[in-house]
N, C-alpha and C positions, 0 to 999 in steps of 0.2 A: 227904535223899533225893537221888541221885542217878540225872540220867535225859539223853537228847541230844533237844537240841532242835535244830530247824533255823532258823535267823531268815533274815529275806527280808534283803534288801542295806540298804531305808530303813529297817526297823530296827535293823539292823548297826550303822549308820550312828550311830541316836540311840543307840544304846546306849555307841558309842565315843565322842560326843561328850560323854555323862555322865558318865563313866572320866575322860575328860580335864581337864574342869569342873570338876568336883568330887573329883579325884585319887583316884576309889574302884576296886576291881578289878575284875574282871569280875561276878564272883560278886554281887558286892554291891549294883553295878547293875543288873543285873538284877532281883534281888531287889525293889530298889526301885521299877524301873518297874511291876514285877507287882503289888508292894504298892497301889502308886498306882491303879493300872487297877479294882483287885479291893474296894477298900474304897470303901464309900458314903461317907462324908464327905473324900472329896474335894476337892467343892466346893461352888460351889450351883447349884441347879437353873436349869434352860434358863429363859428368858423370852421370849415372842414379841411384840416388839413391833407395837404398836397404833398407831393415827392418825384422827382425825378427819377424815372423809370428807362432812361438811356435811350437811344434811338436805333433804330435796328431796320435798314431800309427795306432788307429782305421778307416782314412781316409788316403789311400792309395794316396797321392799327382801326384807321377811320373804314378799314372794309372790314372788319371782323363777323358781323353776322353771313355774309357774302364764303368767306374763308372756310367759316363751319359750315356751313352748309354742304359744300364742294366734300370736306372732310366725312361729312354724313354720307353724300350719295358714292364716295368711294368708296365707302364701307360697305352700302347696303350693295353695291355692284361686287365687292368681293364675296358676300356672304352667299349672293344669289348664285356665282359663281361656283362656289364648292358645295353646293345641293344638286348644281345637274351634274 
């Protein structure tokens, strides 16, 4: 199939670097890059790494929005406080 594509410059770029690397022609890299983008096993999946944050029985973790809040309406009860 032939069709015109426009590529931005940093693709340009890796495109031409590919060409050069790998002594393929235009056509071919492309191809390649697309194949790579487009096909699921590519790699392997993302991982987010995790850490050990110590436990602190005193700070209620799984109630946190619960927590702040409480912090919120103590504030706004100080604030209303020192205006009367």
């Amino acid at each position: 199939m032939r069709t015109t594509v426009t590529l931005e410059p940093d693709v340009a770029a890796l495109i031409q670097k590919q060409m050069q690397e790998r002594g393929l022609s235009f056509k071919e890299a492309v191809n390649t890059a697309i194949r790579a983008g487009l096909t699921e096993s590519g790699g392997r999946p993302f991982e987010t790494p995790t850490f050990r944050m110590g436990f602190d029985p005193a700070v209620p973790w799984d109630k946190a929005l619960a927590l702040s809040g409480e912090f919120e309406d103590d504030e706004l009860t100080r604030k209303l406080a020192v205006r009367k």
